[in-house]
MARVO-386808 format. One record per residue (C-alpha): residue in three letters; x, y, z; residue number from 1. Coordinates in Angstrom, 1 decimal. Layout:
N
<rec><res>ALA</res><c1>X</c1><c2>Y</c2><c3>Z</c3><n>NUM</n></rec>
...
***
This chain:
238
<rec><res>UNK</res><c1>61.1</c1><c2>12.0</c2><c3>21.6</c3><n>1</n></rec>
<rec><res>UNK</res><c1>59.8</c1><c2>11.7</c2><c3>18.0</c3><n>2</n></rec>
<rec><res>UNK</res><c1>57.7</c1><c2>14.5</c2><c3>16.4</c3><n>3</n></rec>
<rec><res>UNK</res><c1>55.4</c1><c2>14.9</c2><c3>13.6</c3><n>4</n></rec>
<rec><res>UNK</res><c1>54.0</c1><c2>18.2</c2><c3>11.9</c3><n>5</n></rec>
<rec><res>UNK</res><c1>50.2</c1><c2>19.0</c2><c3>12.3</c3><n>6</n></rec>
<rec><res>UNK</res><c1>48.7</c1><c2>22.3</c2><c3>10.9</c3><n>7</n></rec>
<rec><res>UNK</res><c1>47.3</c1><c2>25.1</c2><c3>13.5</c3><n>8</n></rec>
<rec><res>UNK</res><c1>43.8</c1><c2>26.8</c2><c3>12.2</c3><n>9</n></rec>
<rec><res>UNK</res><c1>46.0</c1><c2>29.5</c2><c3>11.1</c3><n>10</n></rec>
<rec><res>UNK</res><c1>47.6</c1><c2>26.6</c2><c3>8.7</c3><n>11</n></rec>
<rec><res>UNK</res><c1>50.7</c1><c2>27.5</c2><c3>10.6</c3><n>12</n></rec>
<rec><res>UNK</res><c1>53.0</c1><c2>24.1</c2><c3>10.6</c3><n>13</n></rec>
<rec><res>UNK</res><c1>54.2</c1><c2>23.2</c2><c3>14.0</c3><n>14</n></rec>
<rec><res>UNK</res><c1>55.6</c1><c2>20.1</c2><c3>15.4</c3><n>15</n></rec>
<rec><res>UNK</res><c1>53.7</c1><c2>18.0</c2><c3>17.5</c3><n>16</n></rec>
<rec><res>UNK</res><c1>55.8</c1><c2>15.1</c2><c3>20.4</c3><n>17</n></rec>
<rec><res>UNK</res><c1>54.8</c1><c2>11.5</c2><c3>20.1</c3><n>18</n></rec>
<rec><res>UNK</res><c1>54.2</c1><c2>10.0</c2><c3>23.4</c3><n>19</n></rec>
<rec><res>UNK</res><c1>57.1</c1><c2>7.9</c2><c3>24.5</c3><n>20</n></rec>
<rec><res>UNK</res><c1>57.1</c1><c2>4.3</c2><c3>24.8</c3><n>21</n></rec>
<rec><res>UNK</res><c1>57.8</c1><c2>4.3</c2><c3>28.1</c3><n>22</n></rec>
<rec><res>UNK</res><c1>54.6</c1><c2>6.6</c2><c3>29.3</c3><n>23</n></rec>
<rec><res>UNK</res><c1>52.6</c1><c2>4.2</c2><c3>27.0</c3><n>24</n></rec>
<rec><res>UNK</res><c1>53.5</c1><c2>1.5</c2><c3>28.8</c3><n>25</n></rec>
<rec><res>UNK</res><c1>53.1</c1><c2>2.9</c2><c3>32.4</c3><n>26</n></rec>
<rec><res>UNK</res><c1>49.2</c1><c2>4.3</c2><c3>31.4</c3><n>27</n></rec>
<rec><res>UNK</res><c1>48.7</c1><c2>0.7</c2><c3>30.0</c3><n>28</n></rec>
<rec><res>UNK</res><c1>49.5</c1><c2>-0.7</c2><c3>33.5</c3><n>29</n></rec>
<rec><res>UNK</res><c1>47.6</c1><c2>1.8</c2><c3>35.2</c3><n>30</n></rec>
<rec><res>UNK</res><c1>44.5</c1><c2>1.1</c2><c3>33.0</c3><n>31</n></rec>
<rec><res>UNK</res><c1>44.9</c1><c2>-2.3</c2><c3>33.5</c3><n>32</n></rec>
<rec><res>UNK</res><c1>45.4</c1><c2>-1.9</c2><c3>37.6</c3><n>33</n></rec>
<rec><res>UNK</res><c1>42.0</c1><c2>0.1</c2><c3>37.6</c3><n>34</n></rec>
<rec><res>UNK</res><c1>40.4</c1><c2>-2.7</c2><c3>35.3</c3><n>35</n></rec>
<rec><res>UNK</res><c1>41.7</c1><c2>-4.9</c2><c3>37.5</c3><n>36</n></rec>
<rec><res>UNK</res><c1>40.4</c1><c2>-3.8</c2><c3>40.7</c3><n>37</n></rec>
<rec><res>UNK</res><c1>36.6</c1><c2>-3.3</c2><c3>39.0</c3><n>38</n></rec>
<rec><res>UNK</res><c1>36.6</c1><c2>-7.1</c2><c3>38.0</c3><n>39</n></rec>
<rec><res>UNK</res><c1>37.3</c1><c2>-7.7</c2><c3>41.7</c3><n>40</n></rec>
<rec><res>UNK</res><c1>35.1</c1><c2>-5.7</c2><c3>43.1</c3><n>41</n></rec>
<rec><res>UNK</res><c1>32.9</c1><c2>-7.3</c2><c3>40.4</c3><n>42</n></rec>
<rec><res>UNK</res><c1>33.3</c1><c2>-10.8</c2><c3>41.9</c3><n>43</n></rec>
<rec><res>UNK</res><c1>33.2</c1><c2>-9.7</c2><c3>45.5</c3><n>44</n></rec>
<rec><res>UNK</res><c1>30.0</c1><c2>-8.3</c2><c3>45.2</c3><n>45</n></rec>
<rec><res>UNK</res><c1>28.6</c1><c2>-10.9</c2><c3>43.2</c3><n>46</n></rec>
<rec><res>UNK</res><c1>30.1</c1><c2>-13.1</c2><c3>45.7</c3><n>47</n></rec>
<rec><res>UNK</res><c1>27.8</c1><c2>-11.5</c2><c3>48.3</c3><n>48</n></rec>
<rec><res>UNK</res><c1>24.7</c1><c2>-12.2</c2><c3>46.7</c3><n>49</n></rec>
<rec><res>UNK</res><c1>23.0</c1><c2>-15.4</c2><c3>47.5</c3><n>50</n></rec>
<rec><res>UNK</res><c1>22.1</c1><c2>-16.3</c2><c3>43.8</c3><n>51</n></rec>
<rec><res>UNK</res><c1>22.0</c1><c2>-19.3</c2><c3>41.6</c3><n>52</n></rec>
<rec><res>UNK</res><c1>24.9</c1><c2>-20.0</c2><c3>38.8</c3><n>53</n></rec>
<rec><res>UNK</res><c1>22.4</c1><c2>-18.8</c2><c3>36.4</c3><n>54</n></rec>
<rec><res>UNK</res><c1>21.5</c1><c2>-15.7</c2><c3>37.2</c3><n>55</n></rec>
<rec><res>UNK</res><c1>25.3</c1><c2>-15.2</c2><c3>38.6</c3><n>56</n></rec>
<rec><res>UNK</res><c1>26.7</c1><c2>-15.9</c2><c3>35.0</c3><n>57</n></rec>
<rec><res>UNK</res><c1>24.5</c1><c2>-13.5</c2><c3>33.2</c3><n>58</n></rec>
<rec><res>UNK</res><c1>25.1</c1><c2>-10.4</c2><c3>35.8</c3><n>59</n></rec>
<rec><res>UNK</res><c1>28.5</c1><c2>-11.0</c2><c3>36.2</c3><n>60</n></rec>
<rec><res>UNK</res><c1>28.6</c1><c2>-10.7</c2><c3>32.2</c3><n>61</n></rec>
<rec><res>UNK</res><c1>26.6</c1><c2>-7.6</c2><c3>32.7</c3><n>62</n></rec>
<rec><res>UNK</res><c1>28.4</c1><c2>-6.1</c2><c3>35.3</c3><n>63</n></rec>
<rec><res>UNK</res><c1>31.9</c1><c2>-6.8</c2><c3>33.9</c3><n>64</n></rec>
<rec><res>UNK</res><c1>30.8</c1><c2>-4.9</c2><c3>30.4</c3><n>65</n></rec>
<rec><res>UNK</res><c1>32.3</c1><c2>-1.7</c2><c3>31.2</c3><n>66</n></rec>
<rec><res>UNK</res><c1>35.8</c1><c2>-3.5</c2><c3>31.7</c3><n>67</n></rec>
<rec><res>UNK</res><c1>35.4</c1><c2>-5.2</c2><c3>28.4</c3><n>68</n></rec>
<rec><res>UNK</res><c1>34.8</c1><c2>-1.6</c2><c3>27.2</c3><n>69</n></rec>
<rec><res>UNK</res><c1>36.8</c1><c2>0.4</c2><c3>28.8</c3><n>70</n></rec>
<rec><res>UNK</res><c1>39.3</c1><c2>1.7</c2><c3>26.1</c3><n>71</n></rec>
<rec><res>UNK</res><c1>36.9</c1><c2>2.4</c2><c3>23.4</c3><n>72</n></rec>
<rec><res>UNK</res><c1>34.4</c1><c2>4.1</c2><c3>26.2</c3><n>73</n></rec>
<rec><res>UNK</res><c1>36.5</c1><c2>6.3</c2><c3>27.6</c3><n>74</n></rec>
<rec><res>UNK</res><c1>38.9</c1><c2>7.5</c2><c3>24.9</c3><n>75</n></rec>
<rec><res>UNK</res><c1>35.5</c1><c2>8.2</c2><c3>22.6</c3><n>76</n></rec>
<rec><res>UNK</res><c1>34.0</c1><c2>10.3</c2><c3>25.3</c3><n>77</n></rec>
<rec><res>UNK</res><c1>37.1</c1><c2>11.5</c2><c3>27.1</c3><n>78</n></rec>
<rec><res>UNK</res><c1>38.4</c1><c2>13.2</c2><c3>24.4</c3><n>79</n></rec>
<rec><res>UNK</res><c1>41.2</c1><c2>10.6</c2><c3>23.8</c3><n>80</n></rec>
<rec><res>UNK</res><c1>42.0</c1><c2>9.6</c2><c3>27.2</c3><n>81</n></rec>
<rec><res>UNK</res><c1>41.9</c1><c2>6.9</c2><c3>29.7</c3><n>82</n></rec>
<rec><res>UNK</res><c1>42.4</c1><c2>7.4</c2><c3>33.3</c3><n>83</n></rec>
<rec><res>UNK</res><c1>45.9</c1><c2>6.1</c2><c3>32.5</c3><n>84</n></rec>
<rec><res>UNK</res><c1>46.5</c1><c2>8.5</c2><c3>29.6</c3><n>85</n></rec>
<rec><res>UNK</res><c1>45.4</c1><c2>11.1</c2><c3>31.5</c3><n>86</n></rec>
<rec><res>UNK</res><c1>47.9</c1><c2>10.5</c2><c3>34.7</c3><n>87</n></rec>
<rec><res>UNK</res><c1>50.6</c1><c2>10.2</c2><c3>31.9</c3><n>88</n></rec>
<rec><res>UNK</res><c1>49.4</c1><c2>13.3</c2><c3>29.9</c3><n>89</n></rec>
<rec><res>UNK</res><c1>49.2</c1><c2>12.0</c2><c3>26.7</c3><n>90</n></rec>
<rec><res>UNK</res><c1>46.3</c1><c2>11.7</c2><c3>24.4</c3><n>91</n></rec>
<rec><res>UNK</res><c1>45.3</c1><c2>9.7</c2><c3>21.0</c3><n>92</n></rec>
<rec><res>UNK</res><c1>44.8</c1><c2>12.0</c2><c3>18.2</c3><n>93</n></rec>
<rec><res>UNK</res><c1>44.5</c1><c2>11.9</c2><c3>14.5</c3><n>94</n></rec>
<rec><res>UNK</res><c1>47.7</c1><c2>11.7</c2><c3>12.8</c3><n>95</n></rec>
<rec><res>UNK</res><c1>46.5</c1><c2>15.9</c2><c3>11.3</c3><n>96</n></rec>
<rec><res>UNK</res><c1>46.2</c1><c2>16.5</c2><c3>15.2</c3><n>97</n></rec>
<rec><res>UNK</res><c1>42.5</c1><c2>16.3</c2><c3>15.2</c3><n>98</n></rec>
<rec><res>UNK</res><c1>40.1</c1><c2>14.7</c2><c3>17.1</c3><n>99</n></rec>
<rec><res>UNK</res><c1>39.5</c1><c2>11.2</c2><c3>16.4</c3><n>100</n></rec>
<rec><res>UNK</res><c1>35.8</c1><c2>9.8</c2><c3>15.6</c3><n>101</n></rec>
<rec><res>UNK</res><c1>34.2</c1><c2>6.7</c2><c3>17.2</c3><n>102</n></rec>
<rec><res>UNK</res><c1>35.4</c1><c2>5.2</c2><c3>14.2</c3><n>103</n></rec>
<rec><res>UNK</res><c1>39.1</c1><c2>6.1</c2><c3>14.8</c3><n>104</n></rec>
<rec><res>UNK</res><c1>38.5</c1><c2>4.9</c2><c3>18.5</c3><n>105</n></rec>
<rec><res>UNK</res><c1>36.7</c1><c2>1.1</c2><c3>17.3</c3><n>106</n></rec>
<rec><res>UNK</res><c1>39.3</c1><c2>0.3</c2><c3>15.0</c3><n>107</n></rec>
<rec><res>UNK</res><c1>41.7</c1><c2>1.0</c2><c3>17.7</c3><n>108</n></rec>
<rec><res>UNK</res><c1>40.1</c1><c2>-0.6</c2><c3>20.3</c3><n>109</n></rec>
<rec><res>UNK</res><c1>39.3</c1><c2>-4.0</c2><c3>18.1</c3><n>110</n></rec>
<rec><res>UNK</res><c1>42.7</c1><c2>-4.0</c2><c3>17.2</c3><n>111</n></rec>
<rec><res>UNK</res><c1>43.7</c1><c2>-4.5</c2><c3>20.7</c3><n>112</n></rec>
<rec><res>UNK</res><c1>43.2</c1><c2>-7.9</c2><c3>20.5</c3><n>113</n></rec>
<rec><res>UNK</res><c1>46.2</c1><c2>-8.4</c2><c3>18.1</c3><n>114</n></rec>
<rec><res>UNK</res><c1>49.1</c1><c2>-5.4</c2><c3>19.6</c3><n>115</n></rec>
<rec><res>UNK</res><c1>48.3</c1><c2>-6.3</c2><c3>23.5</c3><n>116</n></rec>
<rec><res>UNK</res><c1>46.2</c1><c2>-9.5</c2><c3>24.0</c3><n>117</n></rec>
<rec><res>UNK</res><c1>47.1</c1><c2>-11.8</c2><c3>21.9</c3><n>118</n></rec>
<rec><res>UNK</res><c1>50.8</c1><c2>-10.7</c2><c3>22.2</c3><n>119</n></rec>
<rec><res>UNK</res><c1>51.1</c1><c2>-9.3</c2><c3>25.9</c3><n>120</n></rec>
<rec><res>UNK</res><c1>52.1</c1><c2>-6.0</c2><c3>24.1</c3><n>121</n></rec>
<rec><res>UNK</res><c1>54.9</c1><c2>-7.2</c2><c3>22.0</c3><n>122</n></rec>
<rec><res>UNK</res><c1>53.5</c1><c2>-6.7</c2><c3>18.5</c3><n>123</n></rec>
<rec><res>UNK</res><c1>52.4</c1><c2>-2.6</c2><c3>19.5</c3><n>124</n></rec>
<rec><res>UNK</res><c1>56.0</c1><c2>-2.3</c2><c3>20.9</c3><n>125</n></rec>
<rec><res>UNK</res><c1>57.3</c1><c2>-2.9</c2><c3>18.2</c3><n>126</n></rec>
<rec><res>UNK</res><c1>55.6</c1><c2>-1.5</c2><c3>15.6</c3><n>127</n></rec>
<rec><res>UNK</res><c1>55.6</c1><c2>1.7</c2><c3>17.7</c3><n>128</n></rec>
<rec><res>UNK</res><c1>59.5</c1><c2>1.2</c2><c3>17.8</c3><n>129</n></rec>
<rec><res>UNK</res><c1>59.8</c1><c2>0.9</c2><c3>14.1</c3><n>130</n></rec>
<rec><res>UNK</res><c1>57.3</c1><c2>2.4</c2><c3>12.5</c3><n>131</n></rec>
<rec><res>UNK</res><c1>57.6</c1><c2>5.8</c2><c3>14.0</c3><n>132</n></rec>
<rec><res>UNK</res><c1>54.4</c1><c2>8.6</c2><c3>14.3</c3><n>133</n></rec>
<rec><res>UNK</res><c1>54.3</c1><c2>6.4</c2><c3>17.7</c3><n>134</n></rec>
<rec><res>UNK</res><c1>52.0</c1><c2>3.6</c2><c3>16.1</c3><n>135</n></rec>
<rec><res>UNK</res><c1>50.7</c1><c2>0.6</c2><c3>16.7</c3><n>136</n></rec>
<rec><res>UNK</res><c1>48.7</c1><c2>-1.6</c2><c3>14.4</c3><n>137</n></rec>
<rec><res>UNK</res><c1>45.4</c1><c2>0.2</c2><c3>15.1</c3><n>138</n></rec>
<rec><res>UNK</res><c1>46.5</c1><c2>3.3</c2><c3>15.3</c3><n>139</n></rec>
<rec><res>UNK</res><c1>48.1</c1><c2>2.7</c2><c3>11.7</c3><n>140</n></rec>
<rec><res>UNK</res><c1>44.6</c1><c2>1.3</c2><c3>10.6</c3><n>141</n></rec>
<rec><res>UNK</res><c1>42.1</c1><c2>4.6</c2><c3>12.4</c3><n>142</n></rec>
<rec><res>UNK</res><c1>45.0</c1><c2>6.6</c2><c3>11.2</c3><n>143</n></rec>
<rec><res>UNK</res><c1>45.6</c1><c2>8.1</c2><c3>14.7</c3><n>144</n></rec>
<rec><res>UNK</res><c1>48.6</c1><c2>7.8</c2><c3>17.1</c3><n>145</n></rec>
<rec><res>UNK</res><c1>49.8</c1><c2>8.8</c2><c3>20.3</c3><n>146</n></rec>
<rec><res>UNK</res><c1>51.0</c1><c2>12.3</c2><c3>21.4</c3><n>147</n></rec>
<rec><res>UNK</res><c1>52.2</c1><c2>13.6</c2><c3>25.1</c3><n>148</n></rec>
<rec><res>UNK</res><c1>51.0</c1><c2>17.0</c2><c3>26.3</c3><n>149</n></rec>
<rec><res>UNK</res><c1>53.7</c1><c2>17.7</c2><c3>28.7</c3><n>150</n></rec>
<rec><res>UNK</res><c1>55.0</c1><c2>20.6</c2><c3>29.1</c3><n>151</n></rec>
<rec><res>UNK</res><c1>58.2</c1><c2>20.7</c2><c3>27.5</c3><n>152</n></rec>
<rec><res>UNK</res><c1>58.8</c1><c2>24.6</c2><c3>27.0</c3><n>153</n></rec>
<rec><res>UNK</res><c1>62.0</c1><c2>25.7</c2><c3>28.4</c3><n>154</n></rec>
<rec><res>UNK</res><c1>61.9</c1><c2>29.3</c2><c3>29.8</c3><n>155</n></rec>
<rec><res>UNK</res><c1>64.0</c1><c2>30.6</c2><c3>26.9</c3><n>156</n></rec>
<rec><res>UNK</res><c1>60.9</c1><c2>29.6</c2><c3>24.3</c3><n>157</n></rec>
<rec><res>UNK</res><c1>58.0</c1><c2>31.4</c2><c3>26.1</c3><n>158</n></rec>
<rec><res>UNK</res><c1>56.7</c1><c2>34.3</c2><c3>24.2</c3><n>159</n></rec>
<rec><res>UNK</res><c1>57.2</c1><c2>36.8</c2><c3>26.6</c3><n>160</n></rec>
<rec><res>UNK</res><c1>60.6</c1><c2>38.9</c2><c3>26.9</c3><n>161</n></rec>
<rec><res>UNK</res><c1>61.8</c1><c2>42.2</c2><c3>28.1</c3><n>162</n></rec>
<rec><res>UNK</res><c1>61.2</c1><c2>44.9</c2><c3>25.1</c3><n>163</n></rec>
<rec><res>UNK</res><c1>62.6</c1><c2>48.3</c2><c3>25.2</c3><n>164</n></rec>
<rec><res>UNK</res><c1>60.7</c1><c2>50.9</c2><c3>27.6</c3><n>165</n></rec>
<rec><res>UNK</res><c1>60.4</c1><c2>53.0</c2><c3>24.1</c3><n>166</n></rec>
<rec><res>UNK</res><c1>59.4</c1><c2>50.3</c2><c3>21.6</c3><n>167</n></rec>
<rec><res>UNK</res><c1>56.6</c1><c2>50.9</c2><c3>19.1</c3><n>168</n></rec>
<rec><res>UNK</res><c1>54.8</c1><c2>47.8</c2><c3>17.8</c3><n>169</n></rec>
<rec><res>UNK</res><c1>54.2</c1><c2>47.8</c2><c3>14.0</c3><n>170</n></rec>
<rec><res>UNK</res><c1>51.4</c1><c2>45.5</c2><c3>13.7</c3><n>171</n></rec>
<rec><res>UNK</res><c1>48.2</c1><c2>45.9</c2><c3>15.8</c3><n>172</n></rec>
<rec><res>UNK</res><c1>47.5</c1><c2>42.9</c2><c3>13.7</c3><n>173</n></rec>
<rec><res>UNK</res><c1>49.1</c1><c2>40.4</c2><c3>15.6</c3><n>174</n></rec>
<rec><res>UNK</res><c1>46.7</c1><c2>40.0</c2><c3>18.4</c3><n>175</n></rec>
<rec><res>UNK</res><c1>44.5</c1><c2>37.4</c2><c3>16.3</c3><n>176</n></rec>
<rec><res>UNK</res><c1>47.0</c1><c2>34.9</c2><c3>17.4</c3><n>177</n></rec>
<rec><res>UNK</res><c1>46.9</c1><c2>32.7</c2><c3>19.9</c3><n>178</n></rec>
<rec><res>UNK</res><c1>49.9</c1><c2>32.0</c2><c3>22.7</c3><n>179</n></rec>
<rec><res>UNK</res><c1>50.3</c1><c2>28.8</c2><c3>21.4</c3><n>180</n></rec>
<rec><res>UNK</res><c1>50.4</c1><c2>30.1</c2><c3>17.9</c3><n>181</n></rec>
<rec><res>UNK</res><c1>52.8</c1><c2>32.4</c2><c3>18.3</c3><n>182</n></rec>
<rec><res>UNK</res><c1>55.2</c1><c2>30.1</c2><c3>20.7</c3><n>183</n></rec>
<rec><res>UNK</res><c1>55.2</c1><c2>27.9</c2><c3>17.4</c3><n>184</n></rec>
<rec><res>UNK</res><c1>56.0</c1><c2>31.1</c2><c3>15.6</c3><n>185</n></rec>
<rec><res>UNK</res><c1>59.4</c1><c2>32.0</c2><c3>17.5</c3><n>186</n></rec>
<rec><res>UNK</res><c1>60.3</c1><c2>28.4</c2><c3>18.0</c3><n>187</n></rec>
<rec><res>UNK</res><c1>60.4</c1><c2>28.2</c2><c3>14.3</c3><n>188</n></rec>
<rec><res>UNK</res><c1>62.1</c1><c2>30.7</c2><c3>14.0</c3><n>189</n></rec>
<rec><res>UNK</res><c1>64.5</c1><c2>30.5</c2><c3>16.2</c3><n>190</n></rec>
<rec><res>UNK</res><c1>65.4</c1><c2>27.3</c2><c3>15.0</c3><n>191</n></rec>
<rec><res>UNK</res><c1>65.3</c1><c2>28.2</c2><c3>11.1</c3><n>192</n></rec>
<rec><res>UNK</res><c1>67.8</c1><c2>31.4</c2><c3>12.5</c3><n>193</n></rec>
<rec><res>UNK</res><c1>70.7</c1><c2>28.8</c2><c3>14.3</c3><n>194</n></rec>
<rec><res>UNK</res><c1>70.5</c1><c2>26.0</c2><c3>11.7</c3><n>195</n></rec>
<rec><res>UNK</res><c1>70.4</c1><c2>28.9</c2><c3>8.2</c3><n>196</n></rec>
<rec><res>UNK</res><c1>67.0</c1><c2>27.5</c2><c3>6.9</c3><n>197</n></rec>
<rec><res>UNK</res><c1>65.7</c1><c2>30.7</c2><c3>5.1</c3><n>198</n></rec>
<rec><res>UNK</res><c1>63.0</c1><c2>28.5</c2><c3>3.8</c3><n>199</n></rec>
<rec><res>UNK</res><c1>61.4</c1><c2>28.2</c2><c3>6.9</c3><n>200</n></rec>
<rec><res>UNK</res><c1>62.0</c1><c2>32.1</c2><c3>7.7</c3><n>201</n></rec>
<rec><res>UNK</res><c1>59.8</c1><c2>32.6</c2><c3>4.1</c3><n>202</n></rec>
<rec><res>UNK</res><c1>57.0</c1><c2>30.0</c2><c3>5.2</c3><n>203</n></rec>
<rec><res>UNK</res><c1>56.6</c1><c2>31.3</c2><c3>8.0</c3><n>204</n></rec>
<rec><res>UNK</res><c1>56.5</c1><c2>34.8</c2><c3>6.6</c3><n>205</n></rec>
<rec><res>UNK</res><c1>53.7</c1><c2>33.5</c2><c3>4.2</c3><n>206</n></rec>
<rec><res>UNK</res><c1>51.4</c1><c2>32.2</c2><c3>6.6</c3><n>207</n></rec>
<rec><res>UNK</res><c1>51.5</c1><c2>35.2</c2><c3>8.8</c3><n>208</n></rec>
<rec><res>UNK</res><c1>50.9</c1><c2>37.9</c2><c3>5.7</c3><n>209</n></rec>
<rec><res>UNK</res><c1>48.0</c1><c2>35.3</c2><c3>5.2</c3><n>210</n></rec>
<rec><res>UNK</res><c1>46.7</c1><c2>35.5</c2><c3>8.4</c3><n>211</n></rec>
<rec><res>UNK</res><c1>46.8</c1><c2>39.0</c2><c3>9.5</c3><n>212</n></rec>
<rec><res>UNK</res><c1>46.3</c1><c2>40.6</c2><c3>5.8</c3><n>213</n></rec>
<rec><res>UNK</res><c1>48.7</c1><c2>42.9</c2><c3>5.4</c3><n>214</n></rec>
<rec><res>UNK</res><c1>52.0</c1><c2>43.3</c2><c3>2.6</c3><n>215</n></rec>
<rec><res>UNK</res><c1>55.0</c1><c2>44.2</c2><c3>4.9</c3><n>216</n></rec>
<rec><res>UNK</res><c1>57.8</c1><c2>45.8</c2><c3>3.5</c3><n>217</n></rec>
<rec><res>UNK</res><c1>60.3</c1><c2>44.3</c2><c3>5.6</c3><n>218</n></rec>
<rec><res>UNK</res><c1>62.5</c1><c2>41.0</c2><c3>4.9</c3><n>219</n></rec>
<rec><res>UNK</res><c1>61.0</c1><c2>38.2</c2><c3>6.0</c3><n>220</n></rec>
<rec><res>UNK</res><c1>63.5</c1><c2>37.7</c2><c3>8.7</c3><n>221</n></rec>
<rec><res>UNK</res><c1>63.2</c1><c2>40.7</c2><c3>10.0</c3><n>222</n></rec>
<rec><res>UNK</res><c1>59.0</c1><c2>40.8</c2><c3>9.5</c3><n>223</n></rec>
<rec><res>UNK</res><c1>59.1</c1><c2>37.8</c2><c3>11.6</c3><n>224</n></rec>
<rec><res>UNK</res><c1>61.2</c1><c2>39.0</c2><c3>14.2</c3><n>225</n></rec>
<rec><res>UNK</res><c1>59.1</c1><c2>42.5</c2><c3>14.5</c3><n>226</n></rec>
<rec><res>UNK</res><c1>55.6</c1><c2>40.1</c2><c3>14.4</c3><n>227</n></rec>
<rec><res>UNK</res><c1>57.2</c1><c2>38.1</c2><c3>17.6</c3><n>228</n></rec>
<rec><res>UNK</res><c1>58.2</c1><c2>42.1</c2><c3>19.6</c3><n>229</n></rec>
<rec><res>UNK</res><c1>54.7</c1><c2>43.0</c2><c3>18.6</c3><n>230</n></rec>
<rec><res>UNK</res><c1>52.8</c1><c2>40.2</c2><c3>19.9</c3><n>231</n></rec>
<rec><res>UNK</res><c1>55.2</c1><c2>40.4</c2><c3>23.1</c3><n>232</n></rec>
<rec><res>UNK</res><c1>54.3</c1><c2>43.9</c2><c3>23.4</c3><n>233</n></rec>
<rec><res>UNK</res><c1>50.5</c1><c2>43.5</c2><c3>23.1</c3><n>234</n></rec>
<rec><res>UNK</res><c1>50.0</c1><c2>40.4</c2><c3>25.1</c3><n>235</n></rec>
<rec><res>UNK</res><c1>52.3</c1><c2>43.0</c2><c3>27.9</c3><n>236</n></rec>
<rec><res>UNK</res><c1>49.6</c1><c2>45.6</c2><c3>27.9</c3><n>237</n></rec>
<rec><res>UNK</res><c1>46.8</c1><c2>43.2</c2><c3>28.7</c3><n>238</n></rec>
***
């Protein structure tokens, strides 16, 4: 699964999965299954009203409008998600992780006509295959993509762990994290510790002294380290 680097409020980087192909495809086809089943229920109840070609024409036009609309409705007003997405847990977002405007979403959704009708879905398969970010032609023009929100933690990257009966926290500071923020935190970390990337031990040591406000005298490996045992010791008392 391909990722791509957003910023947290606390301008801490993290990495953020792009929705895979194949989920894309299956909340396509379940969109298009619900879709499906409103035109028909469309017809059938059109079907059992005695009224002239006419006036059938026009409501059916009528009545068939939310179909027509049905991407650019409910991604705009559910928050980047159709009932497909949803199922499939994954969402559109900007490509900073933010949330897309109505522009984002009408660009997208006009696009449509070129990555899915025009070419039954070959032209956004393979531009999501080779362009990477998980983009499609309108998602490269809003500037948005594609990302899943399932939950891929394994047990050994929650923030939690056992911490000495005697241990005393450092930094009473910690707590204006978030859980998510500080799961970032120790997956970086942990990460920059196996593959040697000191770098990312010093950027991360940055942001934090940023955040909290305080000038630790510590390495930054080890500040990190005592940052993640603090925040595991405060979020324990709670």
């Amino acid at each position: 699964m391909e990722k791509f680097q957003i910023e947290t409020a606390q301008n801490v980087g993290i990495h953020q999965n792009v929705a895979g192909i194949g989920d894309r495809i299956l909340a396509y086809l379940l969109d298009s299954l619900v879709v499906g089943c409103y035109i028909i229920l469309s017809f059938m109840l059109l079907g059992a009203l005695d009224l002239g070609m006419g006036d059938q024409w026009a409501l059916y036009l009528l009545i068939t409008l939310p179909a027509f609309l049905y991407y650019l409705l409910l991604e705009a007003f559910w928050n980047g998600q159709t009932i497909g997405k949803s199922a499939l847990k994954i969402r559109v977002v900007k490509l900073d992780g933010s949330k897309p405007t109505f522009a984002n979403y009408f660009v997208r959704w006009i696009l449509r006509i070129i990555d899915v009708s025009l070419s039954s879905g070959g032209v956004a398969i393979l531009t999501i295959l080779f362009k990477g970010n998980g983009q499609r032609l309108g998602d490269m023009a809003a500037g948005t993509t594609v990302i899943s929100e399932k939950d891929l933690v394994s047990v050994n990257d929650m923030v939690l762990k056992d911490l000495p009966t005697d241990y005393v926290p450092t930094y009473a500071q910690v707590t204006l994290f978030k859980d998510s923020d500080m799961q970032t935190i120790k997956g970086l970390y942990q990460d920059a510790k196996r593959n040697g990337q000191h770098n990312v031990i010093v950027m991360l040591h940055d942001q934090i002294v940023k955040v909290i406000g305080i000038e630790p005298k510590e390495k930054p490996i080890d500040f990190v380290d005592t940052v993640i045992k603090d925040y595991n010791y405060y979020t324990q008392q709670m």
